[in-house]
VEXDRENDO-796110 format. One record per atom (N, C-alpha, C, O): residue in three letters; x, y, z. Coordinates in steps of 0.1 Angstrom, whole numbers. Layout:
BEGIN
ALA; X; Y; Z
...
This chain:
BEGIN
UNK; -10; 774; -570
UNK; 2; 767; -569
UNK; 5; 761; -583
UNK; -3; 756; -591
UNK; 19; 763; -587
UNK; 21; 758; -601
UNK; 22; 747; -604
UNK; 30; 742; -596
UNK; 17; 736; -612
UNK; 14; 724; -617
UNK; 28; 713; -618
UNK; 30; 701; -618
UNK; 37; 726; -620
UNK; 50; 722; -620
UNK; 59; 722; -606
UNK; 56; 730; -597
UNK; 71; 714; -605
UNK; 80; 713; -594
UNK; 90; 722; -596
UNK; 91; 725; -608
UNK; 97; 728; -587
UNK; 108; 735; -588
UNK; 118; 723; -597
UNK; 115; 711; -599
UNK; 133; 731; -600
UNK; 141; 722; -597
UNK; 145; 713; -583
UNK; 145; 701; -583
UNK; 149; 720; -574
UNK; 152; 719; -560
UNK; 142; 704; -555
UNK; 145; 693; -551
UNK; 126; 712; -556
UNK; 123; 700; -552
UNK; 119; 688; -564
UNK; 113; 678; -560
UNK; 122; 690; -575
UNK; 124; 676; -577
UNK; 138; 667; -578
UNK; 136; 656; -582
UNK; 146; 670; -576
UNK; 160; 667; -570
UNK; 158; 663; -555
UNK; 166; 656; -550
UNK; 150; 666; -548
UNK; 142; 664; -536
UNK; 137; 650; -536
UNK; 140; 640; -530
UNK; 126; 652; -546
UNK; 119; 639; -546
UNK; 128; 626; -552
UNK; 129; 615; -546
UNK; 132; 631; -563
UNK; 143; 616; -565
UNK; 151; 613; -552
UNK; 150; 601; -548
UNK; 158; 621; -547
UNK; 169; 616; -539
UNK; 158; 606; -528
UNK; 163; 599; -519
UNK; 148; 607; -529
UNK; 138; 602; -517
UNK; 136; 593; -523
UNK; 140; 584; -516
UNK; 130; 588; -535
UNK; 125; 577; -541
UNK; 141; 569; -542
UNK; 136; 557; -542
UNK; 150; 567; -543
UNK; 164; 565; -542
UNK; 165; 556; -529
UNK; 163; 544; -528
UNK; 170; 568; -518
UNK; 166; 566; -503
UNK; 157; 554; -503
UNK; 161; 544; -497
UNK; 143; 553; -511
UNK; 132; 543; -506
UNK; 140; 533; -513
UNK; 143; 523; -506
UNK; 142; 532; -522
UNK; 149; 520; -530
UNK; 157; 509; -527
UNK; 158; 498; -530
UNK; 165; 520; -518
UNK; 174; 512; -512
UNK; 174; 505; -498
UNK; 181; 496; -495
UNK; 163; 511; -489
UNK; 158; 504; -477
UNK; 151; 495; -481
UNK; 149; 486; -473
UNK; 145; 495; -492
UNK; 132; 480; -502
UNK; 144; 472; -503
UNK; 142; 462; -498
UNK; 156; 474; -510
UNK; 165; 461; -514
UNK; 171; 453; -499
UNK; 172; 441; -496
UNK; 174; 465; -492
UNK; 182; 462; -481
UNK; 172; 452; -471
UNK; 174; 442; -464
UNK; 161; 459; -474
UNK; 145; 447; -463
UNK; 145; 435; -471
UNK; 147; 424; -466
UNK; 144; 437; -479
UNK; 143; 428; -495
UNK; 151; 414; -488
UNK; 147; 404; -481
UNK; 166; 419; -492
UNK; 181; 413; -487
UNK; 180; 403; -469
UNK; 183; 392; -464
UNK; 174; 414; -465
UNK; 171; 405; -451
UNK; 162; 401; -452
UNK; 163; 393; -442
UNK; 152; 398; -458
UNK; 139; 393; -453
UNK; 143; 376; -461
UNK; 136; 366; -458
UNK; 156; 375; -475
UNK; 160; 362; -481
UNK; 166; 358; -467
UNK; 160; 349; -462
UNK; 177; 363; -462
UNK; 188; 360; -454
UNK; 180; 354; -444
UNK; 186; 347; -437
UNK; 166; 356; -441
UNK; 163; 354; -428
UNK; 153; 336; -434
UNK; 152; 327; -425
UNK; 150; 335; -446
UNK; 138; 327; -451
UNK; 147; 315; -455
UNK; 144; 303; -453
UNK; 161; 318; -463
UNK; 171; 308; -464
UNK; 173; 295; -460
UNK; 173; 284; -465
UNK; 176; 299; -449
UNK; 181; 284; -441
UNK; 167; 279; -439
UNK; 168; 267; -443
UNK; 157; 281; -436
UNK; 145; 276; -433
UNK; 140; 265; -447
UNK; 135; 254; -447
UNK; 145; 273; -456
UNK; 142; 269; -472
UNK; 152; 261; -472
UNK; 147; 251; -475
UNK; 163; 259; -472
UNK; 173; 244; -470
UNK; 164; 233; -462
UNK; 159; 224; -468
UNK; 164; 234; -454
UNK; 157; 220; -446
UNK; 144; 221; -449
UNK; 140; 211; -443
UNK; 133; 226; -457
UNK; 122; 222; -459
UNK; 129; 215; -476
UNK; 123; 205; -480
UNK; 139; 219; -483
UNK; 142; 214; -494
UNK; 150; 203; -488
UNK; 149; 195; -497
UNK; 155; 198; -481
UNK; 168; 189; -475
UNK; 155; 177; -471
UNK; 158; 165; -472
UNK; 141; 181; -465
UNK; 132; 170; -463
UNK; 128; 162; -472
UNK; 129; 149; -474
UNK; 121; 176; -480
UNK; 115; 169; -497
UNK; 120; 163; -503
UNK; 113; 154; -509
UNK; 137; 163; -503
UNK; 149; 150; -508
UNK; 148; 143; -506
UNK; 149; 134; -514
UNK; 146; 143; -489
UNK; 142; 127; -484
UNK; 135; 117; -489
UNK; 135; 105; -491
UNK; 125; 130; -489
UNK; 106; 120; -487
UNK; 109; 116; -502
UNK; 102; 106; -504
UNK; 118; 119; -514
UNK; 115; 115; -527
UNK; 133; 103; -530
UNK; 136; 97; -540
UNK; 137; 104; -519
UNK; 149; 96; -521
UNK; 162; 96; -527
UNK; 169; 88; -531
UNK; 163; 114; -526
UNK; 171; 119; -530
UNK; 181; 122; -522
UNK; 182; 134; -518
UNK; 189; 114; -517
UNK; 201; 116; -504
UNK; 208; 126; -506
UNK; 209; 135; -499
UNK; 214; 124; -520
UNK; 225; 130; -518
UNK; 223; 148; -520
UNK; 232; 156; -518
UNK; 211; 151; -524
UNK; 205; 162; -523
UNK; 202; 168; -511
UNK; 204; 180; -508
UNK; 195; 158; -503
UNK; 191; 159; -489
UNK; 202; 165; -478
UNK; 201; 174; -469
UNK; 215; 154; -486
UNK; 225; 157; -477
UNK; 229; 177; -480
UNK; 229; 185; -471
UNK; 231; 181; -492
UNK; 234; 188; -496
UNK; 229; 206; -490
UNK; 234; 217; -487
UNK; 215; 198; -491
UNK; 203; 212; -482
UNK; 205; 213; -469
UNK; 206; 224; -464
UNK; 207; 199; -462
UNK; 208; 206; -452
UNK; 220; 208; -440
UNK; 221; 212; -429
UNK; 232; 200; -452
UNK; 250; 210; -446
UNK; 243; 227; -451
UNK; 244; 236; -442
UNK; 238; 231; -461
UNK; 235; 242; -461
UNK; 227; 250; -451
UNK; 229; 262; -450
UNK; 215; 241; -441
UNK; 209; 245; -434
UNK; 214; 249; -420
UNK; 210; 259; -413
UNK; 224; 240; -418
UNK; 232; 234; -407
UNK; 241; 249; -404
UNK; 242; 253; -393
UNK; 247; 256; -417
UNK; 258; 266; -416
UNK; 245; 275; -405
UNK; 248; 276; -393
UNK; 239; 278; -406
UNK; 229; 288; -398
UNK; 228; 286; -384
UNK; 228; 295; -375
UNK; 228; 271; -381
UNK; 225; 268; -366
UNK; 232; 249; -365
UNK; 224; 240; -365
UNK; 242; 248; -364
UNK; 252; 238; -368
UNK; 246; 229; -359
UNK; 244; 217; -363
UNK; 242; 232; -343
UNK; 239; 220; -332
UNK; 221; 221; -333
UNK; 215; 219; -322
UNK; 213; 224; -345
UNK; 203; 222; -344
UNK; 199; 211; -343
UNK; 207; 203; -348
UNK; 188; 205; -339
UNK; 185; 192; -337
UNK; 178; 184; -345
UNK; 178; 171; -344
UNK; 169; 194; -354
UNK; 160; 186; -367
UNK; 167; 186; -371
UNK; 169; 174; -374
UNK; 179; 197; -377
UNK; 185; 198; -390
UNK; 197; 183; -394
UNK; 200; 176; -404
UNK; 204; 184; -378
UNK; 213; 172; -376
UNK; 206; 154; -378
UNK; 213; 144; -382
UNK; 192; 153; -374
UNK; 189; 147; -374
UNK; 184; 138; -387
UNK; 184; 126; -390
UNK; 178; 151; -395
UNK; 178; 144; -410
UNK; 190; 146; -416
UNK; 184; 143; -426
UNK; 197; 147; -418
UNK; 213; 148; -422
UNK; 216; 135; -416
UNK; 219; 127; -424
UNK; 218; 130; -404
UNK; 218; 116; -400
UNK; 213; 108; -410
UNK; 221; 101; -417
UNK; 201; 108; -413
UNK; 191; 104; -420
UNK; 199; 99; -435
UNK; 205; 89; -440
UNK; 197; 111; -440
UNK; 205; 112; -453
UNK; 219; 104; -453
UNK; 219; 95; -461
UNK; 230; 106; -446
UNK; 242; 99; -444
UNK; 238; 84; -444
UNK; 245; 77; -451
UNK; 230; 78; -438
UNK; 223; 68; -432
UNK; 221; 59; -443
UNK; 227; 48; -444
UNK; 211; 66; -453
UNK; 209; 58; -466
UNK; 220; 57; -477
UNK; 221; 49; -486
UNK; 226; 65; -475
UNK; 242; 68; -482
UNK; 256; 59; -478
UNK; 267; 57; -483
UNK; 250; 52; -463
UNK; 260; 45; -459
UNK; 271; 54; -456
UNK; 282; 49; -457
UNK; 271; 69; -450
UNK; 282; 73; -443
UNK; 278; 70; -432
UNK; 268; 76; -427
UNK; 284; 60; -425
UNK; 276; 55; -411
UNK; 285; 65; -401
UNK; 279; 71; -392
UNK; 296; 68; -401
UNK; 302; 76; -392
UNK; 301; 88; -391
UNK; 301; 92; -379
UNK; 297; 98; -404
UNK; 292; 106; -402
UNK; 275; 110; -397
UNK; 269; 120; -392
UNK; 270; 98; -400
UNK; 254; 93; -396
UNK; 253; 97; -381
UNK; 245; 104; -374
UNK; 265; 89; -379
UNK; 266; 86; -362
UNK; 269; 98; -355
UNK; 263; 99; -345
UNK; 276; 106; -357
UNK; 278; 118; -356
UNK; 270; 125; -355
UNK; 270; 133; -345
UNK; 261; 126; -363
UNK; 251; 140; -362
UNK; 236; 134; -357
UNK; 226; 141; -355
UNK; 235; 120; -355
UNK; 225; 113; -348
UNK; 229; 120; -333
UNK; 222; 129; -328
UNK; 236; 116; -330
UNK; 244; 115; -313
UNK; 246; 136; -316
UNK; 240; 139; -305
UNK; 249; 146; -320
UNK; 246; 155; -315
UNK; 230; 166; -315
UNK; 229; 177; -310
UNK; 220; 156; -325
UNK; 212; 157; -325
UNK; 203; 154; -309
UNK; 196; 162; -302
UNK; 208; 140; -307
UNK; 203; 136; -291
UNK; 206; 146; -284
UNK; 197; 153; -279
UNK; 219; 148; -281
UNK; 223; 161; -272
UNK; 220; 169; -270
UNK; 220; 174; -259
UNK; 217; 175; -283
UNK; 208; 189; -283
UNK; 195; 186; -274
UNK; 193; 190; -263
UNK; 187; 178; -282
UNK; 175; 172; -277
UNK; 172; 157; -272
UNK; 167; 148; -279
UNK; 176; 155; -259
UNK; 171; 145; -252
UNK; 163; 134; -255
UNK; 166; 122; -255
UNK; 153; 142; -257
UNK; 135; 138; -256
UNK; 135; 137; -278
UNK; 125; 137; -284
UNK; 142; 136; -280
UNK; 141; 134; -295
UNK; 138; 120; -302
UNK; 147; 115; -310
UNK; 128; 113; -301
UNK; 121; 96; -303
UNK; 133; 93; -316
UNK; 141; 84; -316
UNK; 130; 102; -325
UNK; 132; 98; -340
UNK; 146; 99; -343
UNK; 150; 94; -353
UNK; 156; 106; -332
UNK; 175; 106; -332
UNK; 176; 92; -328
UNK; 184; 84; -333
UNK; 165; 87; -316
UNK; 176; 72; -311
UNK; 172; 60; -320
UNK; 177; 49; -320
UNK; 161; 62; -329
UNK; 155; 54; -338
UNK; 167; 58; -351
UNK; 174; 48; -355
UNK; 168; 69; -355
UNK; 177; 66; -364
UNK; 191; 63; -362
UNK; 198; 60; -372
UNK; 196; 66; -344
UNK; 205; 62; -345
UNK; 210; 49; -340
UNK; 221; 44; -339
UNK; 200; 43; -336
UNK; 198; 22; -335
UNK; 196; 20; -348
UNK; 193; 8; -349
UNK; 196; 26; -362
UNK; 198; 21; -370
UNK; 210; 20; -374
UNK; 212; 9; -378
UNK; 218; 26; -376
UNK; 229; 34; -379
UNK; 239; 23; -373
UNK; 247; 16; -378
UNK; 235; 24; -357
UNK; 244; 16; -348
UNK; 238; -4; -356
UNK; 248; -10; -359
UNK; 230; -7; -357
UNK; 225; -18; -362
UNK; 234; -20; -375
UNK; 240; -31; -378
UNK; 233; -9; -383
UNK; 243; -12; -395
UNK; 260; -16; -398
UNK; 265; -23; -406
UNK; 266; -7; -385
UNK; 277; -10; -381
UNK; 279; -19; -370
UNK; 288; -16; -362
UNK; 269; -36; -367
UNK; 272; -40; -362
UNK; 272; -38; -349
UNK; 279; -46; -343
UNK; 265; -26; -339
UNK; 272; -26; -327
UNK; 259; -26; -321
UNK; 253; -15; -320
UNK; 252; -37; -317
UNK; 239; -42; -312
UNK; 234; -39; -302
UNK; 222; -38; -302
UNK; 243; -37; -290
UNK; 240; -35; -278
UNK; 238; -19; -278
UNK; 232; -14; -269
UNK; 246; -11; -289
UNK; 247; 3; -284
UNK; 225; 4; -289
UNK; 215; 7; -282
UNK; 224; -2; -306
UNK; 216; -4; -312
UNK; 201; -3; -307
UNK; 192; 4; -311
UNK; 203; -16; -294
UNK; 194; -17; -284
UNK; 190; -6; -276
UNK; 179; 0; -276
UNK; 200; -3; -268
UNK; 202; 9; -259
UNK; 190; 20; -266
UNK; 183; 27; -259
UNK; 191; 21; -281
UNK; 189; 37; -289
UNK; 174; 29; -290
UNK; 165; 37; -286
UNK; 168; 18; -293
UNK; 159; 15; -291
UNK; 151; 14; -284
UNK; 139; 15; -287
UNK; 155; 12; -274
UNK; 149; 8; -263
UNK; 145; 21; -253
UNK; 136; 21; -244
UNK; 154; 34; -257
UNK; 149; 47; -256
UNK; 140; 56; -262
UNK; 132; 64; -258
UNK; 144; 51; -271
UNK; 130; 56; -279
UNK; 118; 52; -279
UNK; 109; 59; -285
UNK; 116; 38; -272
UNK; 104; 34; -267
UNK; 103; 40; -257
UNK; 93; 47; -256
UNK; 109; 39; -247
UNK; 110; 45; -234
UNK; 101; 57; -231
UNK; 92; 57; -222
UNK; 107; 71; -245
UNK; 99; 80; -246
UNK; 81; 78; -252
UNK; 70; 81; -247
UNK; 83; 69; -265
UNK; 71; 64; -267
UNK; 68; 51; -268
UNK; 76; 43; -274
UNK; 57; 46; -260
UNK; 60; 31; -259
UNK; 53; 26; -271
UNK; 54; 15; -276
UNK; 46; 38; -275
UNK; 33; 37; -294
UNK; 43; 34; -304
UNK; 40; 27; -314
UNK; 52; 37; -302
UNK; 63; 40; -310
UNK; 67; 31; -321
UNK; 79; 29; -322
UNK; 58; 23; -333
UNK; 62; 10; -339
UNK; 73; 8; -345
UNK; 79; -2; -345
UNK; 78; 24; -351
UNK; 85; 20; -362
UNK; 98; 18; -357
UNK; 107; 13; -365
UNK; 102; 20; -343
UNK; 114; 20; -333
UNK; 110; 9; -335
UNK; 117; 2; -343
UNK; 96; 3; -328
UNK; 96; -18; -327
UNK; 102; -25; -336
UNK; 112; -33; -335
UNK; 94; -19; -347
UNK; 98; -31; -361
UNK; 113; -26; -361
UNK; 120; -36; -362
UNK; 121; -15; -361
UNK; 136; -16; -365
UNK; 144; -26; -353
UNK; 152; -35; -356
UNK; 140; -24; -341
UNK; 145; -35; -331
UNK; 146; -46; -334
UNK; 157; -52; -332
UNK; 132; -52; -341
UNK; 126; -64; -338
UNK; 144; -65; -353
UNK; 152; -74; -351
UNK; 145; -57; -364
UNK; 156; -65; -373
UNK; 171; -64; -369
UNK; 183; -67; -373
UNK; 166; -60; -360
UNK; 182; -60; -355
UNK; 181; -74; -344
UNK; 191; -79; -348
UNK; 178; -81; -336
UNK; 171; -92; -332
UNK; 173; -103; -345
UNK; 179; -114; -343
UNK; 168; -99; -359
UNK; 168; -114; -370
UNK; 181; -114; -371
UNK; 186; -125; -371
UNK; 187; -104; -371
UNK; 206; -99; -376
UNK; 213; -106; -363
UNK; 225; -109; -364
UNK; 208; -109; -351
UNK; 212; -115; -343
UNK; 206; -128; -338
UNK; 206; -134; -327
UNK; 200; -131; -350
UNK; 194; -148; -352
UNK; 187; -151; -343
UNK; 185; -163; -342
UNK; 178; -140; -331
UNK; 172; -142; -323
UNK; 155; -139; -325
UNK; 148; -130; -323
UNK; 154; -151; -329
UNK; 140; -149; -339
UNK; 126; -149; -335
UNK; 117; -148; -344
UNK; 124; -151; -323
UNK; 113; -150; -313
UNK; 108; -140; -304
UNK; 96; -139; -301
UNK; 123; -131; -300
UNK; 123; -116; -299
UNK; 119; -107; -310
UNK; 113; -96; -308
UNK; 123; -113; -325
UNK; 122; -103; -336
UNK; 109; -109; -343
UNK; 105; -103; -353
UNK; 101; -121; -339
UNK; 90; -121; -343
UNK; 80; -113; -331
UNK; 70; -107; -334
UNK; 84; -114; -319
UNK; 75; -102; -311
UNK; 78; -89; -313
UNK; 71; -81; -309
UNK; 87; -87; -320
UNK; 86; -68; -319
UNK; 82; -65; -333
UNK; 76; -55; -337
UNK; 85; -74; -338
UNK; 73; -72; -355
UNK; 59; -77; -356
UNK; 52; -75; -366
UNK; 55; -83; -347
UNK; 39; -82; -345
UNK; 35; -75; -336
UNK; 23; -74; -334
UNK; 45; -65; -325
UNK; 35; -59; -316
UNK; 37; -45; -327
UNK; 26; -39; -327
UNK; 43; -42; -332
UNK; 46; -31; -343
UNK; 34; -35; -356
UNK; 32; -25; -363
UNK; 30; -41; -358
UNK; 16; -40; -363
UNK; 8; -40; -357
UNK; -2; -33; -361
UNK; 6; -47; -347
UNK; -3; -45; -338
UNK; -11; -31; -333
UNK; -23; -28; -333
UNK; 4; -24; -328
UNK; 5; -8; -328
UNK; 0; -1; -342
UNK; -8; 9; -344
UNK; 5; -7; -350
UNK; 5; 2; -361
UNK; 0; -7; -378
UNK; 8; -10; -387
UNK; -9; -8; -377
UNK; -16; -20; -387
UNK; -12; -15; -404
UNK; -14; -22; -413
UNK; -7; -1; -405
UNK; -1; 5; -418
UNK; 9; 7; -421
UNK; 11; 14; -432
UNK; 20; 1; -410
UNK; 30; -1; -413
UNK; 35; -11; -422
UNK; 37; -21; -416
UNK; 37; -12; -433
UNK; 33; -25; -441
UNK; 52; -27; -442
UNK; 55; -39; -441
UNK; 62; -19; -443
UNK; 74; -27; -437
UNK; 69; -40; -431
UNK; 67; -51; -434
UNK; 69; -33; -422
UNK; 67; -50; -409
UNK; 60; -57; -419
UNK; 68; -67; -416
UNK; 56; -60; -424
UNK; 50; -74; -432
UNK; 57; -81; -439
UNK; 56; -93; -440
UNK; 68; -73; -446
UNK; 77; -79; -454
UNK; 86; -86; -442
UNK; 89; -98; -441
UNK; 89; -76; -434
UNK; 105; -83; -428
UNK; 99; -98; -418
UNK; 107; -107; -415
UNK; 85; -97; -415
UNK; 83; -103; -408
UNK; 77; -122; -416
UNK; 78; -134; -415
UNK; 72; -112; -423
UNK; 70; -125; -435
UNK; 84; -134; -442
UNK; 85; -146; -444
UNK; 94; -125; -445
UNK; 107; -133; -448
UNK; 114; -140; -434
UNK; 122; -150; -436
UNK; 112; -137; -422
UNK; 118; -141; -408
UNK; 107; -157; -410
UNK; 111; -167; -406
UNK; 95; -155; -414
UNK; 87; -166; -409
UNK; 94; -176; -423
UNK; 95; -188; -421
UNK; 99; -172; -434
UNK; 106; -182; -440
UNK; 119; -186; -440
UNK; 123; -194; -449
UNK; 126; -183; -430
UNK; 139; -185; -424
UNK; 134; -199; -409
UNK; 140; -209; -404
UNK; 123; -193; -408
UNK; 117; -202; -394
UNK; 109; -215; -396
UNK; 104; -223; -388
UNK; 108; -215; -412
UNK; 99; -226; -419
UNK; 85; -224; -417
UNK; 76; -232; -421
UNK; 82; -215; -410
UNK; 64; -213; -407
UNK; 60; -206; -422
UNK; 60; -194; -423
UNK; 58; -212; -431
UNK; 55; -211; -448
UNK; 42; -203; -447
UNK; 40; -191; -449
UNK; 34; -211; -443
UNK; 20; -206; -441
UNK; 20; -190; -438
UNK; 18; -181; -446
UNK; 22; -190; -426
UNK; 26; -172; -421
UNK; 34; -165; -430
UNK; 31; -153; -432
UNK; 43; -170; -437
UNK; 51; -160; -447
UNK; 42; -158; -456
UNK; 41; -147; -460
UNK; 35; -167; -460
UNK; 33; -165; -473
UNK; 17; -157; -471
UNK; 13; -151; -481
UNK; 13; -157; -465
UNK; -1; -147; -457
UNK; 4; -132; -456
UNK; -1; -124; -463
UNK; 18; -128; -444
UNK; 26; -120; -445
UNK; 28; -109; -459
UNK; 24; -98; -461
UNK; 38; -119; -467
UNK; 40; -111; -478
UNK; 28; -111; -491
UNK; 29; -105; -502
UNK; 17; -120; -488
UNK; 8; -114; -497
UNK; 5; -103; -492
UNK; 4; -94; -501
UNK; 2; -98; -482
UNK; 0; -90; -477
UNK; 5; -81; -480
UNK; -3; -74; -486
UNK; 19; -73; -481
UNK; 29; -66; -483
UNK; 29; -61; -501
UNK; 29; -50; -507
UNK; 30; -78; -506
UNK; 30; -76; -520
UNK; 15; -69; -521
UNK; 19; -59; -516
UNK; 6; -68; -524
UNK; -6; -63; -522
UNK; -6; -46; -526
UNK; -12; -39; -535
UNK; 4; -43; -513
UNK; 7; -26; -511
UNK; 20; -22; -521
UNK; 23; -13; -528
UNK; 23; -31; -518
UNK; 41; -24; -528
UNK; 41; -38; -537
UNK; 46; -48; -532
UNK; 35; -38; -548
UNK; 37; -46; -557
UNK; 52; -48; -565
UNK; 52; -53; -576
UNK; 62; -46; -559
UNK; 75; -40; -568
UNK; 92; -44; -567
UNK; 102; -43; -574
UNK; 88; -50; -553
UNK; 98; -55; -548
UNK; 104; -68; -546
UNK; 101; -74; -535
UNK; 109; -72; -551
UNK; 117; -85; -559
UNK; 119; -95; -548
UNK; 115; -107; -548
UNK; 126; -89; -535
UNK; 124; -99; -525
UNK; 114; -108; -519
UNK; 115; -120; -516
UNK; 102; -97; -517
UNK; 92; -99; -514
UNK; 87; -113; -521
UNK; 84; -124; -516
UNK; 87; -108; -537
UNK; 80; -125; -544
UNK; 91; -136; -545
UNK; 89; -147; -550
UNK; 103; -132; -540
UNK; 112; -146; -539
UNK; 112; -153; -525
UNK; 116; -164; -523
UNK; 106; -144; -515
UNK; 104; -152; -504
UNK; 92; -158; -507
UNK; 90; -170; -507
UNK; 84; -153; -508
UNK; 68; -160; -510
UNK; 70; -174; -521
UNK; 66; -185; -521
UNK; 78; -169; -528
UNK; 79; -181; -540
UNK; 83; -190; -534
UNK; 77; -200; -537
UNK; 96; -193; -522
UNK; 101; -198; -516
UNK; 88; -207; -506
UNK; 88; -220; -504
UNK; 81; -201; -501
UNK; 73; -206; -493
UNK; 67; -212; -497
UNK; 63; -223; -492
UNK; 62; -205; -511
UNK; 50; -216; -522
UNK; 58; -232; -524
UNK; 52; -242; -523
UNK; 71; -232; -526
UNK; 77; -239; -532
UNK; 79; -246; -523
UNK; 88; -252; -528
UNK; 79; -251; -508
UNK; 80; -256; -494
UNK; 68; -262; -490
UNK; 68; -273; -483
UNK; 56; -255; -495
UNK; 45; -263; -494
UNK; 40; -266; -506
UNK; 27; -265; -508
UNK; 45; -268; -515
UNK; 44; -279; -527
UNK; 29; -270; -537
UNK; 19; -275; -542
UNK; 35; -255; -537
UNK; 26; -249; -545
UNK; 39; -244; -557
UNK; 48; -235; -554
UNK; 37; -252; -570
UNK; 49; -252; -575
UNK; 44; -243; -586
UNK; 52; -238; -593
UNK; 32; -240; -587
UNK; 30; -232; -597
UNK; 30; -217; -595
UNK; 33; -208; -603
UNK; 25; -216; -581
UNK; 25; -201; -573
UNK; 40; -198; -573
UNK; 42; -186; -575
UNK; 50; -207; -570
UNK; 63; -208; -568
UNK; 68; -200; -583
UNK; 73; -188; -584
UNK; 67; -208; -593
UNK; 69; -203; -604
UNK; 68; -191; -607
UNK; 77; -184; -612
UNK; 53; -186; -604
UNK; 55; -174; -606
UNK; 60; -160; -599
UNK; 61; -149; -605
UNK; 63; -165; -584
UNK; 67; -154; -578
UNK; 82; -156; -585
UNK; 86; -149; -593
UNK; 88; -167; -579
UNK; 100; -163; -589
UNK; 106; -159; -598
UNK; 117; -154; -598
UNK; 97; -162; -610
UNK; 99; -154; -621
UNK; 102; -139; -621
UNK; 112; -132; -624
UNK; 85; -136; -614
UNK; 83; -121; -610
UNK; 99; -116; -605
UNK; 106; -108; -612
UNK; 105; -121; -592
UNK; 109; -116; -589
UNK; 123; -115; -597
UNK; 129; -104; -594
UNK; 128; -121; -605
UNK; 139; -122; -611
UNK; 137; -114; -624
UNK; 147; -113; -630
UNK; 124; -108; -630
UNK; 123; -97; -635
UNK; 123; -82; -634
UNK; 125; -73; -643
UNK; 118; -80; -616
UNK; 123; -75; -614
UNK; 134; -76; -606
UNK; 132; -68; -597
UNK; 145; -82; -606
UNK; 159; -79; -602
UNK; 164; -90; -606
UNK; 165; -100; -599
UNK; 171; -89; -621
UNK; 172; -101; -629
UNK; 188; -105; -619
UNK; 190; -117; -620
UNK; 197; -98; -612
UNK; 208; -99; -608
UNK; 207; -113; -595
UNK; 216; -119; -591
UNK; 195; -114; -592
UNK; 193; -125; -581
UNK; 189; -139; -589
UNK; 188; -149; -581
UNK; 187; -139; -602
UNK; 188; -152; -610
UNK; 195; -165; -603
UNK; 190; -175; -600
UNK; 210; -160; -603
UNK; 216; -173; -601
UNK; 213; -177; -588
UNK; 215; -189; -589
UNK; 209; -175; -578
UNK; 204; -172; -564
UNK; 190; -188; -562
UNK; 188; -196; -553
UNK; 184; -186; -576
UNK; 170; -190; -575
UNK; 165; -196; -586
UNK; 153; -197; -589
UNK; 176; -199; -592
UNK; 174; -210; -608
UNK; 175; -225; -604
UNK; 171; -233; -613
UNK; 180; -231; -593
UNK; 178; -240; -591
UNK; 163; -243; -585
UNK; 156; -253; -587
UNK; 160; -234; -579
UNK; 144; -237; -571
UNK; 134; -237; -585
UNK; 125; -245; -589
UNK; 140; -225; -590
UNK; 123; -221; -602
UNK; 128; -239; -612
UNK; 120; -247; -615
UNK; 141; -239; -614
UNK; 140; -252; -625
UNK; 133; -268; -616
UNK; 127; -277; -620
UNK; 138; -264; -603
UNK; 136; -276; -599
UNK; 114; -276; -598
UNK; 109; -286; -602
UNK; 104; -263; -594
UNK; 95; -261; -594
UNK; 88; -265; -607
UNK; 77; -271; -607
UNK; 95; -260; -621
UNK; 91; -262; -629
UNK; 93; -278; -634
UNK; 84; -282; -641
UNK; 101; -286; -630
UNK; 101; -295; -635
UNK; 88; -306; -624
UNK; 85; -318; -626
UNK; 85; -300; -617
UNK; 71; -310; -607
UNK; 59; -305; -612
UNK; 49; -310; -608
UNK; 59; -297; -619
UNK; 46; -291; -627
UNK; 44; -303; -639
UNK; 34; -309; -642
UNK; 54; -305; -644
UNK; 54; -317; -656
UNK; 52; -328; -650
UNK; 52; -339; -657
């Protein structure tokens, strides 16, 4: 046999490697088309988890074009609108998120927030109170109930659903803050200031945190602890100064 090809068949063989080329692009082409949308909403999450809304939002209207009444996809897109303050659109894709899926804990949780943001408490409750329904483990539904309860100055309901929510869930360190600023609205100093050391502890960073504790120091006549939380806090978030210059001047001047 000769070492060599005809013409014929190597015009044969190209047109075949051709042929293969193009079912590789064409599989190629489907196998993106199929991995796509999947890759929006694992990218549309990652946004989340790093606090990038408007990103989040972005991935997963992208994700959404594939399967528009899905239920994860609508759900963190709620999510995302949520921290962006589109409450209507929030509310929207919370509520056909539910629809899709019933049994969905984390739609009526984020949509009793949503409803909580826009003031409408009872719908709020309702979304809360379902989502315990489904799980009664459920803390982080508690602790958001228990602030929608402070927002309705009912402070004994929102001090029980923020201690059974650590209770439940002892690493929820949210609940420590919101529940430690509710105990200095209630004058129980002691408990706040246990509370958000607590909190401050884990998230060292957050400005309210040491202006309520400062506040507490400063109520039970710890004017130097006082001092310093509020400083802290007005460094970081020099915009709440005017807020808290009467307390730090008045703290500072009982130190002398």
């Amino acid at each position: 046999m000769s070492r060599f090809l005809s013409k014929d068949n190597s015009k044969s063989v190209g047109m075949s490697k051709l042929f293969l080329l193009i079912f590789l692009l064409l599989f190629s082409a489907g196998l993106t088309a199929q991995q796509a949308p999947q890759q929006y909403l694992n990218d549309g999450i990652d946004a989340l988890k790093a606090n990038a809304y408007s990103d989040a939002l972005d991935y997963l209207t992208l994700y959404l074009k594939s399967d528009p009444l899905n239920a994860e996809g609508r759900y963190y897109r709620a999510s995302a609108n949520y921290f962006l303050k589109n409450f209507d659109a929030a509310l929207k894709d919370a509520t056909t998120a539910i629809t899709s899926d019933p049994n969905y804990k984390e739609a009526y949780n984020v949509r009793g927030l949503i409803n909580t943001a826009m003031n409408l408490f009872q719908d709020a409750l309702t979304d809360f109170d379902q989502a315990l329904m489904l799980d009664p483990n459920y803390a982080e539904a508690l602790m958001n109930r228990g602030l929608m309860y402070k927002l309705q100055n009912d402070y004994p309901s929102a001090v029980s659903d923020l201690s059974n929510a650590i209770a439940m869930n002892p690493a929820l360190i949210e609940a420590y803050y919101f529940r430690g600023d509710l105990y200095v609205n209630m004058q129980n100093y002691s408990d706040a200031i246990r509370d958000l050391t607590t909190y401050i502890h884990n998230v060292p960073g957050r400005a309210g945190a040491y202006s309520s504790r400062g506040i507490a120091y400063f109520q039970t006549g710890k004017y130097s602890e006082a001092v310093s939380d509020l400083e802290k806090a007005i460094s970081l978030d020099p915009s709440i100064e005017p807020d808290f210059k009467e307390v730090l001047d008045d703290a500072k001047s009982k130190l002398k």
